[in-house]
N, CA and C atoms as an extended XYZ file, in Angstrom:
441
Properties=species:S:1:pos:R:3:atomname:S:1:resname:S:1:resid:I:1 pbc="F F F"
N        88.587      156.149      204.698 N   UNK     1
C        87.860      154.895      204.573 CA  UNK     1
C        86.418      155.232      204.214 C   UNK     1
N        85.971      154.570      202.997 N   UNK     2
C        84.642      154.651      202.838 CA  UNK     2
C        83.772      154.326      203.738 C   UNK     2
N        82.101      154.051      203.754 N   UNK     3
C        81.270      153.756      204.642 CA  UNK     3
C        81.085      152.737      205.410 C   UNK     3
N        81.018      151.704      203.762 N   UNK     4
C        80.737      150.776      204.162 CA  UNK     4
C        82.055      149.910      204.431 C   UNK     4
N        83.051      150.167      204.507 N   UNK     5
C        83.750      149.460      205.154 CA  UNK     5
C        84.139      149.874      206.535 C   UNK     5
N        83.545      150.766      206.794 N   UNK     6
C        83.504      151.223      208.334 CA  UNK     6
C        82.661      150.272      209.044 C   UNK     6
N        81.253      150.426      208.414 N   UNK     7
C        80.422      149.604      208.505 CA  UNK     7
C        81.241      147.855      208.861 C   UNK     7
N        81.877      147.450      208.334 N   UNK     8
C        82.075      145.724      207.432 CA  UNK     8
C        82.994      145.801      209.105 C   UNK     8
N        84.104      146.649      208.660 N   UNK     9
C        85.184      146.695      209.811 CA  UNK     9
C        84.438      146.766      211.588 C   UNK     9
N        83.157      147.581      211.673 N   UNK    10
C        82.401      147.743      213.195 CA  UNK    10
C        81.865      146.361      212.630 C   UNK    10
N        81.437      146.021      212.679 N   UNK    11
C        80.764      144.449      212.775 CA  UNK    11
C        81.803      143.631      213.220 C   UNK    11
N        83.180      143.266      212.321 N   UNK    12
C        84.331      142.248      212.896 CA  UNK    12
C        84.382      142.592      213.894 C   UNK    12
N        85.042      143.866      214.293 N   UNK    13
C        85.429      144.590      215.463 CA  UNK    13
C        84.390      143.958      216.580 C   UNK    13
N        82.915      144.252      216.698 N   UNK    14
C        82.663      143.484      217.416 CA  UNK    14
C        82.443      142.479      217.550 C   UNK    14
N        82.391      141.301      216.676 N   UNK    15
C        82.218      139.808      216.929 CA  UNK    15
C        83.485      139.670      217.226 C   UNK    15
N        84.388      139.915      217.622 N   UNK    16
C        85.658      139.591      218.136 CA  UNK    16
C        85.781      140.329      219.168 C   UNK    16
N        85.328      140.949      219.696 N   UNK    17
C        85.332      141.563      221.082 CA  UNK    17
C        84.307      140.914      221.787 C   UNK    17
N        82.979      140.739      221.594 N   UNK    18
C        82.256      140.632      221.828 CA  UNK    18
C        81.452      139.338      221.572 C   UNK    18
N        81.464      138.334      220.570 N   UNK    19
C        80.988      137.329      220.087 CA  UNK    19
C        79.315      137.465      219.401 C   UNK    19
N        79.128      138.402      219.617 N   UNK    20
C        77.808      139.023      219.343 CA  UNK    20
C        77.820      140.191      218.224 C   UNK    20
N        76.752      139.650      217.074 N   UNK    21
C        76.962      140.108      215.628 CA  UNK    21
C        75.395      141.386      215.765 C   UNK    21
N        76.788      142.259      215.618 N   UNK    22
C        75.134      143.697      216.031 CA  UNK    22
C        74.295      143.771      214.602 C   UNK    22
N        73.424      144.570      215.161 N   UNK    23
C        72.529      144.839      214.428 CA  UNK    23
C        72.225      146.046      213.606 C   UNK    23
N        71.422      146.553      212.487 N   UNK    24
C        71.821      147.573      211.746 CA  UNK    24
C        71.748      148.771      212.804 C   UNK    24
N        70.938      148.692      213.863 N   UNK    25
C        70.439      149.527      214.839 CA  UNK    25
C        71.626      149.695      215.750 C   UNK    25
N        72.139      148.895      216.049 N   UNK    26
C        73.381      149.131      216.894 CA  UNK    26
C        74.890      149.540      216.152 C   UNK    26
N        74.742      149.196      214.691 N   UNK    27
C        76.210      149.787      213.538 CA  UNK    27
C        75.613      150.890      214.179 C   UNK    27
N        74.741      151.464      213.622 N   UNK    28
C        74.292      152.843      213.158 CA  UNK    28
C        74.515      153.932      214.560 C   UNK    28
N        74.207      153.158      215.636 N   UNK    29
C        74.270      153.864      216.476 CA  UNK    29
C        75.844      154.229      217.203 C   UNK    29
N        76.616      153.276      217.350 N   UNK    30
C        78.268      153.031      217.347 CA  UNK    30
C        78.548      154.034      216.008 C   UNK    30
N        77.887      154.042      214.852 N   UNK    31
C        78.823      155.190      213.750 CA  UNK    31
C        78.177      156.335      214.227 C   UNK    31
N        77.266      156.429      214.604 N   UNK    32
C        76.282      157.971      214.635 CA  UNK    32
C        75.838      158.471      213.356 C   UNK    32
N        75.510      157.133      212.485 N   UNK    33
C        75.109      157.582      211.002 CA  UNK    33
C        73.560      156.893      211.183 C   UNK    33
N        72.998      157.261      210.063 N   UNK    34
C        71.617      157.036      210.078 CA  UNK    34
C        71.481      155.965      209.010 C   UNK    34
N        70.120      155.272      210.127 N   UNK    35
C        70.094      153.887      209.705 CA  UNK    35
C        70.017      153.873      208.605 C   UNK    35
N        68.907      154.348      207.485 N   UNK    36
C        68.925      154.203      206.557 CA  UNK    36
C        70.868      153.360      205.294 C   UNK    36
N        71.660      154.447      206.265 N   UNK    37
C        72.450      153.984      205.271 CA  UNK    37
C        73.336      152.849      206.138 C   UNK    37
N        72.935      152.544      206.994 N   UNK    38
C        73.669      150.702      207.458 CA  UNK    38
C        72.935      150.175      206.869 C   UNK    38
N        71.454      150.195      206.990 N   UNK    39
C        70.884      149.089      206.130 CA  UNK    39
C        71.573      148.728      204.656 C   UNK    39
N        71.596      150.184      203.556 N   UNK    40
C        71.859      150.095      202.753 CA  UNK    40
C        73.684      149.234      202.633 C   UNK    40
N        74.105      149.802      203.436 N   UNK    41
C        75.894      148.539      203.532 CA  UNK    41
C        75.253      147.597      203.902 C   UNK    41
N        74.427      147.084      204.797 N   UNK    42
C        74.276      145.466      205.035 CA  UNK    42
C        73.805      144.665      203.744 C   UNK    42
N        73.075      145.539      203.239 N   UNK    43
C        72.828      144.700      201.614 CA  UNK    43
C        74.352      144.965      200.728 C   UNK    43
N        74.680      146.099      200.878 N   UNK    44
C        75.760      145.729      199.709 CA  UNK    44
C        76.589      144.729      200.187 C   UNK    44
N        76.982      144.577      201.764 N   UNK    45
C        77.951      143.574      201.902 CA  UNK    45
C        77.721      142.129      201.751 C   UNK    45
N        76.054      141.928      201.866 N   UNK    46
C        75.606      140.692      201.515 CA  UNK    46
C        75.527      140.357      200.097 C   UNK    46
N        75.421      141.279      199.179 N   UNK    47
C        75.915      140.762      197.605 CA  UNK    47
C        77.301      140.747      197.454 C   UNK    47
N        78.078      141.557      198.326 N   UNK    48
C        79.399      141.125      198.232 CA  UNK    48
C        79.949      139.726      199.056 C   UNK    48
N        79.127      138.988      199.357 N   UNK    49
C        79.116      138.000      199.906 CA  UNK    49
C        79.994      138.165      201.325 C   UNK    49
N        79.748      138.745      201.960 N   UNK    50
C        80.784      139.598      203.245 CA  UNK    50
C        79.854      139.292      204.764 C   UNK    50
N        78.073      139.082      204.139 N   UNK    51
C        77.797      138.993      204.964 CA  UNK    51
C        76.309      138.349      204.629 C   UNK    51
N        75.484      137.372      205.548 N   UNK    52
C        74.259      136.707      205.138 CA  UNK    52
C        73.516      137.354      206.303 C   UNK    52
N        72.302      138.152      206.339 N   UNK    53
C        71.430      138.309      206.567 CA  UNK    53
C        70.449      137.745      207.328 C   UNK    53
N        69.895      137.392      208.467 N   UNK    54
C        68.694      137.002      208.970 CA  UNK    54
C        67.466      136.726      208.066 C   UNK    54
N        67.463      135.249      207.594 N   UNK    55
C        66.454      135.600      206.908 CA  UNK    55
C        64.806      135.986      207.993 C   UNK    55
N        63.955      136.719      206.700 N   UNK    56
C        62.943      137.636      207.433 CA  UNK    56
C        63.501      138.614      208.303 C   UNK    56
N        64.807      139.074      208.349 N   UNK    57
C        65.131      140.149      209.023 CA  UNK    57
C        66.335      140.637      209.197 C   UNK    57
N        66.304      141.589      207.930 N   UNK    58
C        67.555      142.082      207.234 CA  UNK    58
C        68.448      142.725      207.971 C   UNK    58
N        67.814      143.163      209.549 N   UNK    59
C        68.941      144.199      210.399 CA  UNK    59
C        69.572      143.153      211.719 C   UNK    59
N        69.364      141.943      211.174 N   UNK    60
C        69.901      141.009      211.931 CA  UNK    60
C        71.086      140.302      211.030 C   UNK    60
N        72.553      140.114      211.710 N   UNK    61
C        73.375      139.434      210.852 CA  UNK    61
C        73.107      137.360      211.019 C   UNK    61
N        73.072      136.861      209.811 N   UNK    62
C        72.913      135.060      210.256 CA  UNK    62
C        74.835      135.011      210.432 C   UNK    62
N        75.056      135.326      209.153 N   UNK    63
C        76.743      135.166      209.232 CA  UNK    63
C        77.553      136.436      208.945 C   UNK    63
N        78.525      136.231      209.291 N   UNK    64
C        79.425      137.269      208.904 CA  UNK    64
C        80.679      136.265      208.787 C   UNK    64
N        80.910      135.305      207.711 N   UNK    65
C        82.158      134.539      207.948 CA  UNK    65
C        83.416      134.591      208.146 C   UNK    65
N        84.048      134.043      208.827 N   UNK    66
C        83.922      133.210      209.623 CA  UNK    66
C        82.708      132.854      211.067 C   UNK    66
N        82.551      134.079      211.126 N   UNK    67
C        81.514      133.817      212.536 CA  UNK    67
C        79.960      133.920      211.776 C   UNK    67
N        79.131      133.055      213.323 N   UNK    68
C        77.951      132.825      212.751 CA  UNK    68
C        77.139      134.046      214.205 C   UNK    68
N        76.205      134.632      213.393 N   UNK    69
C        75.299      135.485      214.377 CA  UNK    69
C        74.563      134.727      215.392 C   UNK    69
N        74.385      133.068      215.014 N   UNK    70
C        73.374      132.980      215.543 CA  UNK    70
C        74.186      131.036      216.522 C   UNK    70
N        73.394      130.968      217.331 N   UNK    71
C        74.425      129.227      218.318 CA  UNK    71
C        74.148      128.272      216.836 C   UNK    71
N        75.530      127.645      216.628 N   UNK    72
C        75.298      126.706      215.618 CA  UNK    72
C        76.167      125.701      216.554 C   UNK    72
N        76.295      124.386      216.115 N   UNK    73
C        77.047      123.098      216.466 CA  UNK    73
C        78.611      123.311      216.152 C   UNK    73
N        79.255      124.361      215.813 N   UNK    74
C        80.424      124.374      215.992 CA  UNK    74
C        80.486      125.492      216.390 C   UNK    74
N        81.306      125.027      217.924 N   UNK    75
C        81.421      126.513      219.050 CA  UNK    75
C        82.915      126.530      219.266 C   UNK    75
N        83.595      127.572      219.010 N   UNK    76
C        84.464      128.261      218.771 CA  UNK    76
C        84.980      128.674      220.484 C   UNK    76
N        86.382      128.561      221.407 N   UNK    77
C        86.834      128.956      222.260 CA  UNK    77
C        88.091      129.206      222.431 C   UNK    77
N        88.162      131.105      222.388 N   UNK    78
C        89.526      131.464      222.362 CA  UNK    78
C        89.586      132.748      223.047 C   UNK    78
N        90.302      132.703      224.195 N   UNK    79
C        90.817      133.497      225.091 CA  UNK    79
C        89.714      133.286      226.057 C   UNK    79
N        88.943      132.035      226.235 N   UNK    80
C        87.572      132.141      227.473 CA  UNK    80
C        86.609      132.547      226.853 C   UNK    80
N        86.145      133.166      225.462 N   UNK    81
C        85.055      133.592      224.943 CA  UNK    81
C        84.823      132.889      224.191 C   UNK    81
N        83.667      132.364      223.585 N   UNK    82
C        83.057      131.209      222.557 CA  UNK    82
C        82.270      132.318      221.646 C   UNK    82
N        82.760      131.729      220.724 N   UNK    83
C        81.643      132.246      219.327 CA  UNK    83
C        81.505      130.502      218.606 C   UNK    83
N        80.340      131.432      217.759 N   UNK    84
C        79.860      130.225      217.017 CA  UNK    84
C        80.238      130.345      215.149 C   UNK    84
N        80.512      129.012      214.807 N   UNK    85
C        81.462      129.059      213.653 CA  UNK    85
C        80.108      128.281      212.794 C   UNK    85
N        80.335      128.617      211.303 N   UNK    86
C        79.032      128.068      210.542 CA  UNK    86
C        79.212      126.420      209.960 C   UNK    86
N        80.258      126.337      210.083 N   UNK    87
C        81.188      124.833      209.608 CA  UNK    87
C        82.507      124.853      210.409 C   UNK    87
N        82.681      123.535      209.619 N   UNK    88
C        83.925      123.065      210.216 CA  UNK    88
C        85.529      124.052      209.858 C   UNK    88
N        84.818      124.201      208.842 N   UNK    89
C        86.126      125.430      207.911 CA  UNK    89
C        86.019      126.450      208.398 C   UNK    89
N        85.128      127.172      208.697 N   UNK    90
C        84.983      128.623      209.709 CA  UNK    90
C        84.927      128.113      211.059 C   UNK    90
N        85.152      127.857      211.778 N   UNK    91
C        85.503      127.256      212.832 CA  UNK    91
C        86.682      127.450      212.730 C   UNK    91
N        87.737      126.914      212.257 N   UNK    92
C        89.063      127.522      211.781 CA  UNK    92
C        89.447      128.200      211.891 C   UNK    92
N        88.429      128.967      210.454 N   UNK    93
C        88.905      129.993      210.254 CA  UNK    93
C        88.845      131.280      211.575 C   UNK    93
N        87.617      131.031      212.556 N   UNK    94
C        87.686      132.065      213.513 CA  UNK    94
C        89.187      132.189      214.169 C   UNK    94
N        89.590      131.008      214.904 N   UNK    95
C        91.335      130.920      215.226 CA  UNK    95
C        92.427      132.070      214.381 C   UNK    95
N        91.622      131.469      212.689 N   UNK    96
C        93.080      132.408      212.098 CA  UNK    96
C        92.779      133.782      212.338 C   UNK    96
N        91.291      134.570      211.939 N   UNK    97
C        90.783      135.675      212.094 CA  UNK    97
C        90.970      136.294      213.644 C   UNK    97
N        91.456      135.750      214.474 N   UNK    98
C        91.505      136.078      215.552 CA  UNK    98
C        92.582      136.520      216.418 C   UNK    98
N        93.555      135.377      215.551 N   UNK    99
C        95.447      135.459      215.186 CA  UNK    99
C        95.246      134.625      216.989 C   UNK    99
N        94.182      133.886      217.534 N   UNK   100
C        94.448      133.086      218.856 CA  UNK   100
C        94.511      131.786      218.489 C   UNK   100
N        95.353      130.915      219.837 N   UNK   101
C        95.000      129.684      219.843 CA  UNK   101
C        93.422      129.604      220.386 C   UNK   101
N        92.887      128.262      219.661 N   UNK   102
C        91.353      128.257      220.193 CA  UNK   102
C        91.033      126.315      219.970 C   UNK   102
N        90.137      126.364      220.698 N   UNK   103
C        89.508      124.747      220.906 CA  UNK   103
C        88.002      125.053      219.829 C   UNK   103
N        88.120      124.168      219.522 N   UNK   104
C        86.941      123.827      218.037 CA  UNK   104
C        86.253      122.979      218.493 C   UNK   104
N        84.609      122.701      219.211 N   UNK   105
C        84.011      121.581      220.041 CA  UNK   105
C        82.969      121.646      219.199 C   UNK   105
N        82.700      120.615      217.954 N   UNK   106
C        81.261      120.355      217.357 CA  UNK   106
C        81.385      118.798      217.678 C   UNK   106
N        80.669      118.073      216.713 N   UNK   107
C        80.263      116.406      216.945 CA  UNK   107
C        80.490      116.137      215.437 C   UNK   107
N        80.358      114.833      215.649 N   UNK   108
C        80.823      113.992      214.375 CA  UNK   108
C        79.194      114.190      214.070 C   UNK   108
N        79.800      114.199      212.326 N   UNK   109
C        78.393      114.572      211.788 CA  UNK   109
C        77.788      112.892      211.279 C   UNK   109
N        78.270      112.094      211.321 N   UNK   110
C        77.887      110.230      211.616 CA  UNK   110
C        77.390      110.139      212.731 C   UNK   110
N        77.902      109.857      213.468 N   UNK   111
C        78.068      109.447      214.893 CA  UNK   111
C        77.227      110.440      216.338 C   UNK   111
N        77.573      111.471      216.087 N   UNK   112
C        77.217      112.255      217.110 CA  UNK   112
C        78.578      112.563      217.920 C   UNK   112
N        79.295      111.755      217.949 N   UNK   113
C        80.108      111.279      219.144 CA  UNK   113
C        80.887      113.419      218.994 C   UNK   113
N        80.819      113.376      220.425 N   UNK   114
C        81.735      114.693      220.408 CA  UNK   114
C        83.347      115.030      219.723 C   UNK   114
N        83.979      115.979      219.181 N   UNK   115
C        84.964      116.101      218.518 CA  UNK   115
C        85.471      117.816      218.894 C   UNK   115
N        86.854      117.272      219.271 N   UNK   116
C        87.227      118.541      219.454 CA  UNK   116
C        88.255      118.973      218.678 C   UNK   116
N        88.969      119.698      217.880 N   UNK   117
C        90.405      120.203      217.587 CA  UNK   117
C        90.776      121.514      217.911 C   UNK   117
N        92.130      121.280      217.861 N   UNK   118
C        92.866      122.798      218.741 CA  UNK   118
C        93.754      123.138      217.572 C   UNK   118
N        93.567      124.670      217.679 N   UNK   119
C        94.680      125.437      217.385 CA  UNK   119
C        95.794      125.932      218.151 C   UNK   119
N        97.036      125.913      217.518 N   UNK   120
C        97.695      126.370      218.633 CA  UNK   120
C        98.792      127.002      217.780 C   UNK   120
N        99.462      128.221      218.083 N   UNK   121
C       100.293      128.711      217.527 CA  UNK   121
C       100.022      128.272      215.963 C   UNK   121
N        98.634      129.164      215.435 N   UNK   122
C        98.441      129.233      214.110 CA  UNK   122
C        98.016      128.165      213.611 C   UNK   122
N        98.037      127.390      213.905 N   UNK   123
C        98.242      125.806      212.754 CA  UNK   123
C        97.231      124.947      214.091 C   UNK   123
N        96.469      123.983      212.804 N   UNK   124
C        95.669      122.885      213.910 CA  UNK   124
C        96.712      122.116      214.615 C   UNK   124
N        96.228      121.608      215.040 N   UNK   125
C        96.932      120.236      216.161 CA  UNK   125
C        96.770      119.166      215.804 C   UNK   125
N        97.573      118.536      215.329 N   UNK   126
C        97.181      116.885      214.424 CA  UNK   126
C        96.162      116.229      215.144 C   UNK   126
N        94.983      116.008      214.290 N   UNK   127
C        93.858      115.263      215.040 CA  UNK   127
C        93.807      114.215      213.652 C   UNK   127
N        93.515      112.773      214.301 N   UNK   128
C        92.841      112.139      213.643 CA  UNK   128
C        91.402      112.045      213.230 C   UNK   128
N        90.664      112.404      212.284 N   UNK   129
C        89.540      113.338      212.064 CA  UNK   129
C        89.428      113.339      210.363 C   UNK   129
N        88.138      113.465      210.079 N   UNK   130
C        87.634      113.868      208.167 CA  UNK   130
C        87.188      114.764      208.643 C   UNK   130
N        87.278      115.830      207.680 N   UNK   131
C        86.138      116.784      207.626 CA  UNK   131
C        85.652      116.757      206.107 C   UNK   131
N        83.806      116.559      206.642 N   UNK   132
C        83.506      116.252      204.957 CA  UNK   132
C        82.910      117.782      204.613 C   UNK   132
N        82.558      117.485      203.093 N   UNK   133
C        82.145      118.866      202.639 CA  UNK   133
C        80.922      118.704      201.695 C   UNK   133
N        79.882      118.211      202.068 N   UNK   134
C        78.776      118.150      201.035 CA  UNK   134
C        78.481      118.626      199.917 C   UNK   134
N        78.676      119.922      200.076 N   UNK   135
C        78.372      120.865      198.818 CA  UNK   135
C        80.127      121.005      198.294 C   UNK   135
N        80.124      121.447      196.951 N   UNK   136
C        81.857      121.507      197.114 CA  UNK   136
C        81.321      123.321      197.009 C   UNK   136
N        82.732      123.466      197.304 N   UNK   137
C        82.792      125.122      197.377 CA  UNK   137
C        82.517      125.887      196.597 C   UNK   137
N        82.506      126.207      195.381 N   UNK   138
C        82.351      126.634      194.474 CA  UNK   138
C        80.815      126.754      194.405 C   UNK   138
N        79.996      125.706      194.828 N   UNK   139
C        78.237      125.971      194.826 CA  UNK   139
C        77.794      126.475      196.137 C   UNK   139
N        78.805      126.878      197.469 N   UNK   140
C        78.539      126.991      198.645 CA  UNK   140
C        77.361      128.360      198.697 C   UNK   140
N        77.253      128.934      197.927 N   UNK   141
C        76.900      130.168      198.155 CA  UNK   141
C        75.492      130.266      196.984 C   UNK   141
N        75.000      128.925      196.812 N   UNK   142
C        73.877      128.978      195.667 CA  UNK   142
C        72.886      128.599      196.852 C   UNK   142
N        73.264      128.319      197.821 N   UNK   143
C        72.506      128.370      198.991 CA  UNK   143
C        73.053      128.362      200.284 C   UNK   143
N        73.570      129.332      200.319 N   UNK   144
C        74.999      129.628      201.906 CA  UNK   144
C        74.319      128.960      203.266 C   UNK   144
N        72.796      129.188      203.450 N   UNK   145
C        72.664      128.956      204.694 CA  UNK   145
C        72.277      126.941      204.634 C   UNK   145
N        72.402      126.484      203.830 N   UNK   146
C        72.112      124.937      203.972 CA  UNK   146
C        73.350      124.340      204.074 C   UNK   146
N        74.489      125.145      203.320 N   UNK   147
C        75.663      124.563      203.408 CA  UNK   147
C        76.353      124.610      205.011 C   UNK   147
């Protein structure tokens, strides 16, 4: 296995153990490689769109999608541990990435009013529910962190 997917792979590895998206300082130290070259994978994986960056502070992860580095409004709960999801679609997607059933608790983006959906054995749980999508997908990434 090359570097940087050692690199890509210790990051999942721990936001799924852990819910907490390390830092180039902590890859580096878990590989016993020198920082210099995590930094250098955290940029390649962020042009490979694999991973968004802290802005003002590149050895901090914002996303690693499905999971978000940082508390957003859709909080993610599976097996008793909560992570935070960047949308409604990664929110999801953490469940599938996780291969758990999990509870999905953000708010209606109208209303406020609280909203929950469950996964369970793979597949959502019929909820009556929209999920809208402002940006369509295809432009999601001409500005990842507004979407």
């Amino acid at each position: 296995m090359d570097f940087e997917a050692a690199v890509k792979l210790h990051i999942y590895d721990a936001l799924a153990r852990t819910a907490h998206a390390p830092t180039t300082t902590e890859v580096a130290r878990a590989l016993n490689a020198p920082l210099t070259q995590v930094e250098a994978s955290f940029r390649s994986l962020h042009q490979k769109r694999l991973l968004v960056p802290e802005p003002g502070d590149p050895s901090r992860i914002r996303m690693a999608p499905p999971f978000s580095g940082v508390p957003t409004s859709f909080r993610v709960v599976a097996d008793s541990r909560s992570y935070f999801a960047n949308c409604a679609w990664d929110a999801l997607g953490i469940a599938a990435a996780l291969h758990r059933d999990a509870v999905v608790e953000a708010a209606d983006g109208h209303s406020g009013e609280p909203i929950r959906l469950e996964v369970k054995d793979a597949r959502p749980v019929p909820e009556p529910c929209v999920i809208h999508f402002a940006v369509p997908a295809a432009r999601w990434w001409e500005d990842i962190l507004h979407t």
